[in-house]
C-alpha positions as CSV (number, residue, x, y, z in Angstrom):
1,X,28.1,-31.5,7.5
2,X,28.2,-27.9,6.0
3,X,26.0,-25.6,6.0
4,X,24.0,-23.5,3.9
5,X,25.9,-20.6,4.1
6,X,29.3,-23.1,2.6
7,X,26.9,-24.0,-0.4
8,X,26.2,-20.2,-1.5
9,X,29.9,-19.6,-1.3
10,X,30.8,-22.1,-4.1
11,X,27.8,-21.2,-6.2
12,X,28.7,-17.3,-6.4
13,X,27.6,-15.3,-3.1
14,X,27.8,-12.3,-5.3
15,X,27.1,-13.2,-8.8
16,X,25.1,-12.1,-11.5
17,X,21.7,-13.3,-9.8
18,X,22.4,-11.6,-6.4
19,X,22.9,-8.7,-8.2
20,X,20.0,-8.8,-10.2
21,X,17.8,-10.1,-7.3
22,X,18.9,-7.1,-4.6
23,X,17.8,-4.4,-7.3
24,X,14.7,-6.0,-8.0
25,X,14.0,-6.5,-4.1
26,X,15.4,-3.0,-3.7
27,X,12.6,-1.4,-6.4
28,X,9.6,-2.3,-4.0
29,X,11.6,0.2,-0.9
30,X,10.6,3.4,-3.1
31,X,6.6,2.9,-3.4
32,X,6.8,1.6,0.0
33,X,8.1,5.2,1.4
34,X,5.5,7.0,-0.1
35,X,3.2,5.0,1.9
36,X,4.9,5.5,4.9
37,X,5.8,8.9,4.8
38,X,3.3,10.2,2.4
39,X,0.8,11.4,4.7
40,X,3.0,14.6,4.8
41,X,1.6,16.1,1.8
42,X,-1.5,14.0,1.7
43,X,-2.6,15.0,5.2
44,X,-0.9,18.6,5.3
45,X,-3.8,21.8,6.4
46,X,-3.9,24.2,3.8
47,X,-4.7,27.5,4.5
48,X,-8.6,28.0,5.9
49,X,-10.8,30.2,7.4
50,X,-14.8,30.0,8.5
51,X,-17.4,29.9,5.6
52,X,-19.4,32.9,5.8
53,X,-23.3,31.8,5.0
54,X,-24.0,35.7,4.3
55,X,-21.0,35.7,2.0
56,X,-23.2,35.4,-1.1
57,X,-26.0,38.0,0.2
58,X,-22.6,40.6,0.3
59,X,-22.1,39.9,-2.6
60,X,-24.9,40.6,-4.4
61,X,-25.8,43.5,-2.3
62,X,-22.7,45.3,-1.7
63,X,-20.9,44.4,-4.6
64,X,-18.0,42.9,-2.6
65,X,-15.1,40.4,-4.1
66,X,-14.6,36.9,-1.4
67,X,-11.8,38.8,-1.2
68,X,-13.2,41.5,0.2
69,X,-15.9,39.2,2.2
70,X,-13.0,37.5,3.9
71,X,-11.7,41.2,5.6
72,X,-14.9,42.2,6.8
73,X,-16.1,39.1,7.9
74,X,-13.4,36.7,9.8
75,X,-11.0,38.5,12.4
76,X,-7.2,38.9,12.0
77,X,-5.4,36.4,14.2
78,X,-1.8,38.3,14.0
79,X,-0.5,38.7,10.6
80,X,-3.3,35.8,9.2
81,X,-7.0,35.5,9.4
82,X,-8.7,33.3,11.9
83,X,-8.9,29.9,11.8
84,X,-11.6,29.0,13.6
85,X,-13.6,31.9,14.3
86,X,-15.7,34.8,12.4
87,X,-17.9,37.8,13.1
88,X,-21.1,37.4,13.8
89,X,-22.7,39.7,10.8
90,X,-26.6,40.6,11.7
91,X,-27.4,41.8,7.9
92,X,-31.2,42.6,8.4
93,X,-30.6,45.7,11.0
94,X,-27.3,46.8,8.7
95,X,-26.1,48.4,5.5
96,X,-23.1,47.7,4.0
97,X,-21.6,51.0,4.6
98,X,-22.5,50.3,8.6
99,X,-21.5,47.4,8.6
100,X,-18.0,47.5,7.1
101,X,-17.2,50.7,10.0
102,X,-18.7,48.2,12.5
103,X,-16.1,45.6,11.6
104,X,-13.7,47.9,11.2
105,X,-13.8,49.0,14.6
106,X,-13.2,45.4,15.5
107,X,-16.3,45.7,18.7
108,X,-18.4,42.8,16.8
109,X,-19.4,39.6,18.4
110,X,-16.6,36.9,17.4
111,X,-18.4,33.5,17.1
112,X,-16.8,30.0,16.3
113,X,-17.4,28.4,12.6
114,X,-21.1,27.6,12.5
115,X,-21.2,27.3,8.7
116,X,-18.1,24.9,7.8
117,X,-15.2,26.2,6.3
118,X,-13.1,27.5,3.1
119,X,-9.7,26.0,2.2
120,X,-6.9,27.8,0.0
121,X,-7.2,26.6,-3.6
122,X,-3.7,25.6,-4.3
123,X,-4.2,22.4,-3.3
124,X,-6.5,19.7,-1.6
125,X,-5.8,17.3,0.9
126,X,-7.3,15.2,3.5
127,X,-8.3,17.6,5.9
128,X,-9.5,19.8,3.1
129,X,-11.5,16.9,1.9
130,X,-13.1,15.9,5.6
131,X,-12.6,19.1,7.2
132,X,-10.3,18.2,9.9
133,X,-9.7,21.4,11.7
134,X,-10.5,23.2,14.8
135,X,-12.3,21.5,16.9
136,X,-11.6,18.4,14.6
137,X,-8.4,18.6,14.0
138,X,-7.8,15.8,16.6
139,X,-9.0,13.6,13.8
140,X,-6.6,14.3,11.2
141,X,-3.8,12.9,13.8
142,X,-5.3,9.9,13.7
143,X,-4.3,9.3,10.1
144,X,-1.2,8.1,10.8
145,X,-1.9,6.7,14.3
146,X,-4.0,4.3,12.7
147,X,-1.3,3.7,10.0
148,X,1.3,2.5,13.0
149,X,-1.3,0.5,14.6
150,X,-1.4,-1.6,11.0
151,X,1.9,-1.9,11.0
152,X,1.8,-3.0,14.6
153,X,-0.9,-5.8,14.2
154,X,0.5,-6.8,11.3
155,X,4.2,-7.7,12.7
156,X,2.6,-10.5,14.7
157,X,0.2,-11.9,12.0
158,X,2.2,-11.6,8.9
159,X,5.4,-12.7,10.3
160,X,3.5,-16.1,10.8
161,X,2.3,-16.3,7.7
162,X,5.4,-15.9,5.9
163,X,7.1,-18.6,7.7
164,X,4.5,-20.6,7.4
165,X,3.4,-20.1,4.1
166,X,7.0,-19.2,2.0
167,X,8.1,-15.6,1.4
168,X,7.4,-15.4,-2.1
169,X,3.5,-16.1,-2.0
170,X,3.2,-13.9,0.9
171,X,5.4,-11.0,-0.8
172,X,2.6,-11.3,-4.2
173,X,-0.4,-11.3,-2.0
174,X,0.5,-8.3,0.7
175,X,1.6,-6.5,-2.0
176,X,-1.7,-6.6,-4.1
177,X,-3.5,-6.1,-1.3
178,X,-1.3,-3.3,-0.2
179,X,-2.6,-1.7,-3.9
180,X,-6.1,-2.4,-3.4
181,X,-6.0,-0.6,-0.1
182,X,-3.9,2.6,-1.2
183,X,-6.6,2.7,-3.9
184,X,-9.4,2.4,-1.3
185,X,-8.4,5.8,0.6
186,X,-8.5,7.6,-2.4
187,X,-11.9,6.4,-3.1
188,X,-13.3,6.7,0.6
189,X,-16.0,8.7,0.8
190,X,-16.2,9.0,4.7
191,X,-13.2,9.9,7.3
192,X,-13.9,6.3,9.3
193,X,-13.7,4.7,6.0
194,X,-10.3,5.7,4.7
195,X,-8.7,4.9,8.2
196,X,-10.0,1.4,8.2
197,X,-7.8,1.2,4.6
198,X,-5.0,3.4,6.3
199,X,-5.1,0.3,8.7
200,X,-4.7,-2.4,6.2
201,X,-2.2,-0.1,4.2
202,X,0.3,-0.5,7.5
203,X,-0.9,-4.4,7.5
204,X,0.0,-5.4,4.6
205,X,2.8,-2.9,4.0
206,X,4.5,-4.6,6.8
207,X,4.6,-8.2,5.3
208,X,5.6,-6.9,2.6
209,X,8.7,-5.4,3.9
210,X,9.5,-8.4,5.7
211,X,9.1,-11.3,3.3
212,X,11.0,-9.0,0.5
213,X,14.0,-8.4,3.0
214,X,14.3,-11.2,4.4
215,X,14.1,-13.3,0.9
216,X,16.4,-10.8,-0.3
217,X,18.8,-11.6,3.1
218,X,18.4,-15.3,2.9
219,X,20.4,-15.6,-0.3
220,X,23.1,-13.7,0.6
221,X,26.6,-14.9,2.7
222,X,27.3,-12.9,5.8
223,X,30.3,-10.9,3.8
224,X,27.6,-9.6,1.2
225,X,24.7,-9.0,3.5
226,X,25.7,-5.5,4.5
227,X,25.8,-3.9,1.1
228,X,22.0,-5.2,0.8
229,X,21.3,-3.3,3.5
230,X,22.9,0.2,1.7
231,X,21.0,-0.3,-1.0
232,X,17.9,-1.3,0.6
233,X,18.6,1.8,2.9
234,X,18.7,4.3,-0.2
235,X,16.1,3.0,-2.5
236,X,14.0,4.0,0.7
237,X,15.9,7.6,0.7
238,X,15.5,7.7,-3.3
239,X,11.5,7.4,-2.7
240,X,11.8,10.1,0.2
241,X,13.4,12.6,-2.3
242,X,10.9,12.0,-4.9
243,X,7.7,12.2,-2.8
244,X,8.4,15.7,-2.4
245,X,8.5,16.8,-6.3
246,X,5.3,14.8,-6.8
247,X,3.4,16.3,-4.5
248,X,4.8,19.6,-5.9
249,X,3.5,19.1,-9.5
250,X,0.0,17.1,-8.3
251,X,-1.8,19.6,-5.9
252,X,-5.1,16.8,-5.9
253,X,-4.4,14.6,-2.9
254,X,-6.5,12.6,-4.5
255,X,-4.7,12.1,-7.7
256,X,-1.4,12.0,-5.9
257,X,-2.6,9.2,-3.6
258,X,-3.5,7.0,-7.1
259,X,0.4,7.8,-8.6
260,X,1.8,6.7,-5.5
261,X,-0.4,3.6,-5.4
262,X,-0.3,2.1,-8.7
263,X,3.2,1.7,-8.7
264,X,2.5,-1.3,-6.4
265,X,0.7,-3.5,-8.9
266,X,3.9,-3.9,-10.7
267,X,5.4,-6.1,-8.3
268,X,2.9,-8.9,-9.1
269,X,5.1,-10.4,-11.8
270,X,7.5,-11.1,-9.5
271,X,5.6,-14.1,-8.7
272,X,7.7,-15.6,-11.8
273,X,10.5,-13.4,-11.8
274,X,11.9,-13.6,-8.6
275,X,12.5,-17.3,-6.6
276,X,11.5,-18.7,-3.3
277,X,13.9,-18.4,-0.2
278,X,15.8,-21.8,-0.6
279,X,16.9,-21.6,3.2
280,X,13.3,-21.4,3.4
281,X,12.6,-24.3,1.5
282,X,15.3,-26.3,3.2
283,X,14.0,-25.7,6.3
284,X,10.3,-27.1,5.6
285,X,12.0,-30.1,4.0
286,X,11.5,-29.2,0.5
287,X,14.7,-30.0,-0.3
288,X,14.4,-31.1,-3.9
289,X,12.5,-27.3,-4.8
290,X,15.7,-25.6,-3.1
291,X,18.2,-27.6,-5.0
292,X,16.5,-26.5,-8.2
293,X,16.8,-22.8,-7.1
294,X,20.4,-23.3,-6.0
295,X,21.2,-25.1,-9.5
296,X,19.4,-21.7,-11.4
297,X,21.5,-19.6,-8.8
298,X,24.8,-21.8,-10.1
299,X,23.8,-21.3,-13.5
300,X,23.6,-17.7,-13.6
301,X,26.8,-16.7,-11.6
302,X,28.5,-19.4,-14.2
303,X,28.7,-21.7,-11.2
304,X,28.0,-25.4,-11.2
305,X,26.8,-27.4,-8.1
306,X,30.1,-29.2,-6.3
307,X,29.5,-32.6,-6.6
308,X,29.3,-33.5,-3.2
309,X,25.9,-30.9,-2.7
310,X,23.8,-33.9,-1.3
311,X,25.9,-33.5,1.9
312,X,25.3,-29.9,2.1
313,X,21.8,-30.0,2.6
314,X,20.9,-28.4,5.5
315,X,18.3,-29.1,8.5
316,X,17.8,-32.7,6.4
317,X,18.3,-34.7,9.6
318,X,17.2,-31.7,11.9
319,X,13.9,-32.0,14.1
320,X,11.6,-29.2,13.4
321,X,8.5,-28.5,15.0
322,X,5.5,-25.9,13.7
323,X,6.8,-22.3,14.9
324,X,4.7,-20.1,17.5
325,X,5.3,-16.6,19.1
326,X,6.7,-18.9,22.2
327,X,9.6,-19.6,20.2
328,X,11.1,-16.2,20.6
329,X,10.8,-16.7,24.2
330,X,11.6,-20.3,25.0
331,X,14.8,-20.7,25.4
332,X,16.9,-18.3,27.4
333,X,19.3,-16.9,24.5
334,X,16.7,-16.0,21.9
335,X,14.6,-14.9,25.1
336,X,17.5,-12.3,26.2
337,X,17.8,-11.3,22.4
338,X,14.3,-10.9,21.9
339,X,13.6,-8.5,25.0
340,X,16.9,-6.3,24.0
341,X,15.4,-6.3,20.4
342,X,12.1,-5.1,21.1
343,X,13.5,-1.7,23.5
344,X,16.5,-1.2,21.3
345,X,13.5,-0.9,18.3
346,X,11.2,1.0,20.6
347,X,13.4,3.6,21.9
348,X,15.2,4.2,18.5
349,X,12.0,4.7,16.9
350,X,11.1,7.1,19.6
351,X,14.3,9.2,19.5
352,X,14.4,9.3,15.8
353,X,11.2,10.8,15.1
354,X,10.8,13.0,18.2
355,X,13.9,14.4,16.8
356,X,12.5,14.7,13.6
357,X,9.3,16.4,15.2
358,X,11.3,18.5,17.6
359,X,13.6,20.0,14.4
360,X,10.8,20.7,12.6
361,X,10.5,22.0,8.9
362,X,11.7,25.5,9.4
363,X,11.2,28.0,6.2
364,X,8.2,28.4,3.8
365,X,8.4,26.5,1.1
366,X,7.3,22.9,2.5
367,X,8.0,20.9,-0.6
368,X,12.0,22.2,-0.5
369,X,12.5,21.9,3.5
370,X,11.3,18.1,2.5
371,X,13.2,17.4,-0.6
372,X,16.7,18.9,1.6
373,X,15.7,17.2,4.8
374,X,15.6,13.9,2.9
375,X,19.0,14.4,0.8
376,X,20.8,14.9,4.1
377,X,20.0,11.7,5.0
378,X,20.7,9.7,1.9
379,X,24.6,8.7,3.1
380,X,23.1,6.9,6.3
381,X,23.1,3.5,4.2
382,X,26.8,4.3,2.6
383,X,28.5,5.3,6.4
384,X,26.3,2.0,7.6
385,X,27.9,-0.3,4.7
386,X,32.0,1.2,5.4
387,X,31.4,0.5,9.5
388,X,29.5,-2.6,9.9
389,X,31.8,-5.1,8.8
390,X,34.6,-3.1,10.0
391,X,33.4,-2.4,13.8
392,X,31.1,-5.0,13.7
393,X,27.7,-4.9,14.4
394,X,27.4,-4.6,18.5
395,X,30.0,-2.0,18.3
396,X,28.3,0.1,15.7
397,X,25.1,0.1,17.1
398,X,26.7,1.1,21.1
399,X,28.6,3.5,19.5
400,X,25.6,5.3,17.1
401,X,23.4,5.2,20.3
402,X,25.7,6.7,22.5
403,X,26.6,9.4,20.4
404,X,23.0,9.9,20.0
405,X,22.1,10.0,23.8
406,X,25.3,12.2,24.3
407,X,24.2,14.8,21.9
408,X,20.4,14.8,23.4
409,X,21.7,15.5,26.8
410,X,24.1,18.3,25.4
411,X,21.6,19.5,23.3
412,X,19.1,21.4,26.0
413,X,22.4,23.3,27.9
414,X,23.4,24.7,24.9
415,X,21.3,27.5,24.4
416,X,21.6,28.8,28.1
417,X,24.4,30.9,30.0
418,X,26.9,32.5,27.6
419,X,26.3,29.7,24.7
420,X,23.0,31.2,24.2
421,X,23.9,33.2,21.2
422,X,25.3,29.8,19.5
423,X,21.7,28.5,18.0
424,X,23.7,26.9,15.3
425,X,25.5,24.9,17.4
426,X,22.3,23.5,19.2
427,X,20.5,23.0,15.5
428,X,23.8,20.4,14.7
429,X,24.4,18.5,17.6
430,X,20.5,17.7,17.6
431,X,21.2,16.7,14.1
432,X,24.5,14.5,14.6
433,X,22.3,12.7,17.3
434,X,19.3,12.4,14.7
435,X,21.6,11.0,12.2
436,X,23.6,8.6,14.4
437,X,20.1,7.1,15.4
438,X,19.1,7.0,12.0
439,X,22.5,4.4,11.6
440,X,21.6,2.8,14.7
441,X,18.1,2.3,13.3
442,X,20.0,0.8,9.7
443,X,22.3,-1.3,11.8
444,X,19.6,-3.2,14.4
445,X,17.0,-3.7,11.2
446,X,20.6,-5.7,9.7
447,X,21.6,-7.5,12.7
448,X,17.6,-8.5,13.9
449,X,17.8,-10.4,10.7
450,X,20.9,-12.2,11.5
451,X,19.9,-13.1,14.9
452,X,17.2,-15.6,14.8
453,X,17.6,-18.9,13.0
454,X,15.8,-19.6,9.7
455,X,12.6,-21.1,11.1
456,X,12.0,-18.0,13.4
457,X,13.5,-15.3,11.0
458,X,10.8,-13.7,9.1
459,X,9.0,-13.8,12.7
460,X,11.5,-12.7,14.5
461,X,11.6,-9.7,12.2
462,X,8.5,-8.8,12.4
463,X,7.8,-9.2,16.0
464,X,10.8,-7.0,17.4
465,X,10.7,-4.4,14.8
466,X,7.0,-3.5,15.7
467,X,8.3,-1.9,18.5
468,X,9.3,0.2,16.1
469,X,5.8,0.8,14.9
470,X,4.2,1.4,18.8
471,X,7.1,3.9,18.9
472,X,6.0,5.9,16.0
473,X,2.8,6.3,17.6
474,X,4.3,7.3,21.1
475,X,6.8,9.7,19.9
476,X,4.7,12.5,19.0
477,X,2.6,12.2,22.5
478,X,5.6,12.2,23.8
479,X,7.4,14.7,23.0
480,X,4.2,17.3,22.9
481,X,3.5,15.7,26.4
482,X,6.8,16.8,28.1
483,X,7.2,20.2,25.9
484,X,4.4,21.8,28.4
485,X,6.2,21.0,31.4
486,X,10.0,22.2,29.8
487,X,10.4,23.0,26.0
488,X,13.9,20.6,26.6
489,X,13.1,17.6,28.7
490,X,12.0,15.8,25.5
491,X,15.9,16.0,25.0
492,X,16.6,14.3,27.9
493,X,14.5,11.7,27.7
494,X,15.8,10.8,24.6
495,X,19.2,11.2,26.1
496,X,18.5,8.9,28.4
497,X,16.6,6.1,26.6
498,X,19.5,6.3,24.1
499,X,22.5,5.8,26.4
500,X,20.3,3.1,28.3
501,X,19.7,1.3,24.5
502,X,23.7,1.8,24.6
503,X,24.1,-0.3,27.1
504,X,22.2,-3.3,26.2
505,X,22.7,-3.8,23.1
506,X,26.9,-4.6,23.8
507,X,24.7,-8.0,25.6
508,X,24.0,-9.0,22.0
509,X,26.1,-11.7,20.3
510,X,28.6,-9.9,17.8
511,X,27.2,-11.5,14.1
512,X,30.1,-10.5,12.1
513,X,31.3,-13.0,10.1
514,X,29.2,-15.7,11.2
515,X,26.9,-17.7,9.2
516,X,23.0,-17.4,9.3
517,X,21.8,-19.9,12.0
518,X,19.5,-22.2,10.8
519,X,17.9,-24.1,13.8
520,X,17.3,-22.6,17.1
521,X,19.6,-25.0,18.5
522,X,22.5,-23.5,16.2
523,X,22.3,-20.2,18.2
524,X,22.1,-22.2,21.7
525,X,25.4,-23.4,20.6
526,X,26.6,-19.8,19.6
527,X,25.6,-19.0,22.9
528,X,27.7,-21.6,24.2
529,X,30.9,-20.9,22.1
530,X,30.9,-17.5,22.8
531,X,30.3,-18.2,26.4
532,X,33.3,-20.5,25.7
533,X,35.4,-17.7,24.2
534,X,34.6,-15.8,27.1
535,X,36.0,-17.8,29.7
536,X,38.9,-19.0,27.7
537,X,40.4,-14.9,27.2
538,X,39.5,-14.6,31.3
539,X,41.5,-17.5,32.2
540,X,44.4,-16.1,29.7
């Protein structure tokens, strides 16, 4: 009996409906990076210094500007006035003329911020609005902490429910409640408040992403799969490029927060527009709604059914049973694929953004050093689309993670000895290793969807890639941890957890080419004919 995979090849793999469905899936990837990567503007410090409770009695006595409060009353910290501290002005036994040569002569008591604090009015954000500095600035870290720990619950709860429940319903409802919670931390009127919606924002942004992809995936052939993946890969990169100009022209945090939100709520119609995953369908034994989607499917590529469809029903005659978290560990092929999965995700995650972090945003203007730093990765889908199918998919993602271990290790030995004057040369090999992990990240979010049958895929998914996630939130303890002990071991530890990720991954099967497996026992017998293929080119 075929296979799915036979009937989307007669209907039009890459018809007008594909097309139409993988920009519509696509659209949802730009409001979805300002959530992820928004807390850059929203959660940036803005210039601040201590409130000075006397500031007002100056004032009025001495005639002074805030200006002119600010030098007199908070110390010089190099070329910028102190953060945290300020002097500690004793007005009843001074005059202003004493007490401006008192201050001068820099011998008053320096005391920490008593009295709050005053922010640069250029902008607002979220630590302007909660005062998260000095001694609290531990709290603003949290924002996005808390964020990754959403996303990490929610890889293990949402998976579920989308292969329980369809893709579809579960795309409509995460993404509404996605809205209602990017609408709550603008709202929030406490710190502990907007983290509890930063939470569900990285809940229900992660079953989001999953059910869209992996809809979007499902209906797709395993020639056309990797050119979803480019564009999925730079409607992301669009949104990265324009997070930066809105936050340029909306200096509320507040009102920037509500533009990236609303966005959202017009994905709900897509309850009508877009269809349910027929592999879905097929494999819950709703075979008569999946034929009616593959008949629309025909009808818009200017396709018609072949007449001999009844046969090509898929998992008709197949035993299913109700899908658990076991199921990615029961049997010993998915079991190996599964552990790979989840370290290749983890220490990707980690590399890519301790990279990012350990680069930095060099230069003044913070809204340009974003808008560049996101162009120059906008051709990581396009160099992922021209190598996947031709290198295949274990070889692309050895190769990208070697070349990004090799250029961590270089990276630290650069600088010293008689290369020391070459700072360039350090600044692009650390970028060559950022980008070739940021195509090793493209390439194992493609093949995790191709290797877990239908029943376990949206699961799958989600469970692996929030390794991802726990890596977000261990890549900047990291790398801060291991800078106090040597400014470059961060380097090699990426180095090393790269090449290691190298390694493993060539255990993977190579997907290219092959159809999506539908039943867990289809990928027991790739296991077996590759295991086949093996032996036969040994004996040869």
């Amino acid at each position: 009996m075929a296979d799915f995979s036979d009937l989307i090849v007669q209907i039009g793999d890459f018809g007008l409906f594909q097309k139409r469905l993988v920009v519509l899936c696509s659209l949802p990837l730009i409001p979805f990076s300002f959530v992820l990567v928004g807390v850059v503007f929203l959660g940036k410090t803005p210039d601040h210094w201590c409130a000075v409770p006397e500031a007002e009695q100056l004032r009025a006595e001495c005639g002074w500007t805030e200006a002119e409060v600010r030098e007199v009353a908070i110390p010089r910290s190099e070329a910028s006035f102190s953060h945290c501290n300020r002097f500690d002005l004793n007005l009843s036994q001074s005059n202003c003329t004493e007490l401006d040569q008192r201050l001068a002569s820099n011998n008053s008591l320096v005391i920490p911020c008593d009295g709050g604090w005053d922010f640069g009015k250029s902008y607002s954000s979220i630590v302007s609005e909660f005062s998260l500095v000095c001694e609290r600035s531990w709290l603003a870290d949290l924002n996005q902490v808390v964020m990754a720990s959403g996303l990490f619950i929610g890889a293990f709860i949402t998976g579920y429910v989308s292969d329980r429940f369809g893709r579809k319903p579960c795309f409509i409802a995460f993404m509404f409640c996605l809205g209602i919670a990017g609408v709550g931390v603008m709202l929030s009127p406490w710190y502990p408040m907007l983290l509890a919606f930063r939470f569900l924002q990285g809940f229900f942004e992660k079953g989001v992403w999953t059910s869209c992809y992996v809809l979007l995936f499902e209906l797709f052939s395993s020639n056309t799969r990797r050119f979803v993946s480019m564009v999925c890969r730079s409607f992301f990169s669009i949104g990265m490029v324009i997070l930066p100009g809105l936050a340029y022209l909306v200096p509320s945090w507040k009102t920037l927060q509500l533009i990236m939100t609303l966005p959202l709520f017009l994905f709900i119609p897509y309850y009508w527009i877009v269809p349910e995953s027929p592999r879905w369908l097929f494999s819950q034994k709703r075979n008569s709604e999946a034929m009616k989607v593959m008949s629309d499917v025909a009808k818009c590529n200017g396709r018609s059914l072949p007449q001999n469809f009844e046969e090509m029903i898929p998992l008709e005659k197949k035993q299913q049973h109700a899908v658990s978290f076991l199921d990615l560990f029961r049997t010993p092929f998915i079991r190996r694929n599964t552990f790979i999965l989840i370290y290749a995700w983890f220490s990707s995650s980690i590399v890519f953004y301790g990279l990012v972090l350990r680069l930095g945003i060099t230069g003044d203007n913070h809204f340009l050093d974003f808008f560049i730093s996101s162009v120059v990765e906008l051709p990581t889908g396009l160099i992922f689309y021209l190598l996947v199918d031709r290198i295949g998919r274990r070889p692309l993602l050895a190769s990208t993670n070697l070349i990004g271990g090799l250029a961590c290790l270089a990276a630290p030995f650069i600088s010293s000895g008689r290369f020391g004057e070459f700072s360039w040369l350090k600044k692009a090999v650390a970028f060559t290793g950022r980008l070739a992990v940021a195509i090793a990240l493209e390439t194992l979010s493609f093949a995790n969807t191709e290797l877990y049958p239908t029943t376990l895929r949206n699961l799958g998914v989600c469970v692996c890639s929030s390794a991802c996630d726990a890596g977000v939130v261990v890549a900047p303890l990291l790398l801060y941890r291991l800078a106090t002990f040597w400014q470059e071991l961060p380097f090699c530890v990426y180095g090393v957890m790269s090449v290691v990720n190298c390694g493993l991954v060539t255990l993977l099967p190579e997907m290219k080419g092959v159809a999506l497996p539908e039943t867990i026992e289809d990928m027991e017998n790739l296991r077996r004919k590759q295991n086949q293929s093996k032996d036969t080119n040994v004996s040869t």
